[in-house]
N, C-alpha and C positions, 0 to 999 in steps of 0.2 A: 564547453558547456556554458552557454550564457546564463543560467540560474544562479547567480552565486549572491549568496548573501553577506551582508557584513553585519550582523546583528541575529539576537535569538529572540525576534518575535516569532509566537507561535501562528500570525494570521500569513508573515511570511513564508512560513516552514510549511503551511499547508497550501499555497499558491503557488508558490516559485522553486518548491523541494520538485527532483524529478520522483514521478511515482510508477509502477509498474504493479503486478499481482502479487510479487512476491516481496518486496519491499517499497520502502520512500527514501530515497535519499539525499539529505542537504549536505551541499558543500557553501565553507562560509570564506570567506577571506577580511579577518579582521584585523585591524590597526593595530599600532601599538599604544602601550600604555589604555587597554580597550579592558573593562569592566560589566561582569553582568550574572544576575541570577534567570536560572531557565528551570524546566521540567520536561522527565522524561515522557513524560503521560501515560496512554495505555500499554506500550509496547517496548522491548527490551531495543534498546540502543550499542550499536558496536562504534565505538567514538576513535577517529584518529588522526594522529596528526600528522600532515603534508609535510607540514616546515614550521620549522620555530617551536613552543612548549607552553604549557598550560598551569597553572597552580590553579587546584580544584579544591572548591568542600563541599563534601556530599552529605546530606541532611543535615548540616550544624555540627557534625559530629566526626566525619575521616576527611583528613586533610593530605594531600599528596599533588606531588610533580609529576608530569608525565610527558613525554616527547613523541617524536618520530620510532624510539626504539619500539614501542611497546603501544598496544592498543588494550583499549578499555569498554569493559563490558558493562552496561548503566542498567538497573534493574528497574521495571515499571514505573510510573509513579513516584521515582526519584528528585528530589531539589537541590539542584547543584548552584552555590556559587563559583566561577569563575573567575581569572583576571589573570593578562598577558601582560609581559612587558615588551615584547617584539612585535615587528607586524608575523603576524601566525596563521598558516593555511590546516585548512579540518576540515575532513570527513564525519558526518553519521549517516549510519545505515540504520533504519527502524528495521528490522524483521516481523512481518504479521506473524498471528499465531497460527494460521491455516499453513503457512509454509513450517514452521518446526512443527507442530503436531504431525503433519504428515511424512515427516523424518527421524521421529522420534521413534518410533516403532524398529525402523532400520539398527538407525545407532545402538539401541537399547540389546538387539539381539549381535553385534557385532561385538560389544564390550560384555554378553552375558549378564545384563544386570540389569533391574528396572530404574528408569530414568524419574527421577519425581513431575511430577506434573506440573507446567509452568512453572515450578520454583526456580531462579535464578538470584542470585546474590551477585554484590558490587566485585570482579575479580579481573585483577592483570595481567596478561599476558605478554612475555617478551614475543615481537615479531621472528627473534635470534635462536629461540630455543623451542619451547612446548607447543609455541602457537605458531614457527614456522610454516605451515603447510596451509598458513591463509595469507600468506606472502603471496603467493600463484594468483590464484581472483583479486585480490586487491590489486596485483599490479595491472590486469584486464579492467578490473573497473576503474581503472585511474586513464587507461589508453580510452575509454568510453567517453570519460570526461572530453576529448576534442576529436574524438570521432564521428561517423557516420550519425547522422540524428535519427536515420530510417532501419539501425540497423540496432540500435539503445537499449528499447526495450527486451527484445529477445536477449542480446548479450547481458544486459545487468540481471536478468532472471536466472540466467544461468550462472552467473559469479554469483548471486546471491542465495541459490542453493545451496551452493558447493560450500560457501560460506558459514551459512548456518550449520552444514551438517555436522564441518569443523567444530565450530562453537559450541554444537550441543555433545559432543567427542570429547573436548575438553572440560566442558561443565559436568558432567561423566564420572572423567575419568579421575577429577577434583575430589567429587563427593567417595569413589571407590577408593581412594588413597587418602581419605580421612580417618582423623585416629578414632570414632569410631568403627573403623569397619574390622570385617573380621576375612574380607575375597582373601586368598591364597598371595594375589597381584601385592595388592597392599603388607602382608604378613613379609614377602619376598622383599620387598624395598628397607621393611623396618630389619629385617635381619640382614640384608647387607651392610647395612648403615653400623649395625650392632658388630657384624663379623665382616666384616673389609677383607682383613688380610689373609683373614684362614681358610674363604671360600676359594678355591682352585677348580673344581669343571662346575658349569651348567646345568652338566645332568644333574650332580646328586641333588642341587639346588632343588632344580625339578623333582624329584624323588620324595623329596621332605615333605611336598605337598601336594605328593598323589598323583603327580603330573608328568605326562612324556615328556622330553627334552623338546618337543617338535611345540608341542601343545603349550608348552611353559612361556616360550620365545617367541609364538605367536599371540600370546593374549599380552605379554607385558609388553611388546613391543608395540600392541595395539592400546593401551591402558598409559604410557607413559613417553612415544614415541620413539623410544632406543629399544634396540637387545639387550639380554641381561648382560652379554659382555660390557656393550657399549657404556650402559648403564654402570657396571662396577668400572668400569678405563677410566669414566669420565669422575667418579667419587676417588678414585686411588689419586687421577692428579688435582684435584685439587686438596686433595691432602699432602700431595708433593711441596704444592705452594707451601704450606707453610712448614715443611717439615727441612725446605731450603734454605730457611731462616737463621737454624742451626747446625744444619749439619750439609758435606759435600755434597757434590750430586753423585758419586759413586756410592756414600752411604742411604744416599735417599732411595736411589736406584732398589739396595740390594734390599734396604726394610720393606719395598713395597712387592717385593718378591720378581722383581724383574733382573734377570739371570745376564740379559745382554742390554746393557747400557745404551746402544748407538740406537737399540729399539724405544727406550724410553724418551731418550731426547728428541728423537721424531716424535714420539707420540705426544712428547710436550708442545715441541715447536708448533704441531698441528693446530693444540688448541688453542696455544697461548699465544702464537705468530713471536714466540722471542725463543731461545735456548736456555735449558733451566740455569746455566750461566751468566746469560744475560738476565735475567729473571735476578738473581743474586744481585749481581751487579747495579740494577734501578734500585733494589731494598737497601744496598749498602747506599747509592747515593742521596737517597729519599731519610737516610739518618742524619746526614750532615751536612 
């Protein structure tokens, strides 16, 4: 794609951004040691970075780093200063509103719950975890980038559906797992978190809150991306992490209610790519 920009003029962004029906999208490729204040204008921005990393302020007032791991959701009408120290490659995607209004309807009945209307707030997403599942189109719009030029626009309409539908899935399921809410989904998260080690099946889980086991495992897994197992494996180790700190991996094993040791240290190695020994072992060297 020869449209790349190295700067955030907006007469550039409107010339040389590629645009289709369903989005506009600039890619910049900026220098290092590269400084600058932009805006989002009328429409919500999904911002990401190719290579290299960002230190952002957004309105004067939230300041944060941000890389390759993780993309960023820029609400309307935003003023962000920016400033790089590396040469740094980035993505934005504007999304119109005609394309989420007309998904909004979908999602909202998928997660059970009404979607606020255009409200979007500034929110992060790891690529690695929650927002996994726009890894798929982003990596399509990125092959787009030196692809077919006659084949662009169809392909970016289609990543950039699928995109948003993502985005608005997430924005979602954000507001339903707020400590206002009162969904079932949300209530289930805050009591595992409260009762870890005493919850044993799924179902009764389910039961608590009036819900078949089938129906419980299909909305939270639609609401938060994991099964409620998955969901409690993945809170029990990271509470292993620190509970390694102190104590063996046979006693950490047994307080987390796991019976067969050789299963826990797969299920650690899984997430953590070390053995809860090795895991020890970086803690003891990382003291001294």
């Amino acid at each position: 794609m020869e449209r790349c920009m190295h700067n955030f003029d907006r007469y550039d962004e409107l010339h040389y951004g590629f645009e289709s029906e369903s989005l506009r999208l600039l890619y910049y490729d900026l220098p290092e040691a590269y400084a600058e204040t932009y805006a989002s204008y009328e429409n919500p921005r999904i911002c990401l970075i190719l290579d290299g990393e960002k230190a952002v302020t957004l309105n004067e007032t939230e300041n944060f780093h941000y890389d390759a791991s993780e993309f960023i959701l820029l609400p309307p009408h935003s003023r962000v200063e920016m400033s790089i120290v590396r040469h740094t490659k980035a993505l934005a995607l504007e999304l119109n509103d005609h394309l989420l209004d007309k998904l909004r309807g979908p999602v909202a009945e998928e997660l059970e719950m009404q979607l606020p209307e255009r409200g979007y707030s500034l929110n992060r997403y790891p690529l690695n975890g929650e927002a996994q599942l726009l890894s798929e189109p982003l990596e399509r719009i990125k092959a787009c980038l030196t692809g077919n030029p006659a084949d662009l626009a169809f392909l970016m309409d289609l990543a950039a559906q699928e995109m948003a539908y993502h985005v608005l899935r997430l924005e979602g399921s954000r507001s339903l797992l707020g400590p206002a809410s009162s969904h079932p989904i949300r209530r289930a998260v805050r009591d595992i978190h409260d009762n870890l080690l005493s919850i044993h099946r799924v179902k009764d889980l389910a039961a608590s809150y009036n819900m078949s086991a089938a129906h419980f495992t299909n909305q939270f897994k639609k609401v938060t991306g994991l099964s409620p197992l998955e969901y409690i494996t993945n809170q029990k180790l990271m509470l292993a992490r620190e509970m390694l700190r102190t104590k063996s991996v046979t006693e950490t094993a047994y307080d987390l209610n796991y019976e067969n040791l050789s299963h826990f240290i797969a299920l650690f190695k899984r997430k953590f790519n070390q053995t809860p020994k090795q895991y020890q072992l970086d803690c003891m060297g990382k003291l001294h």
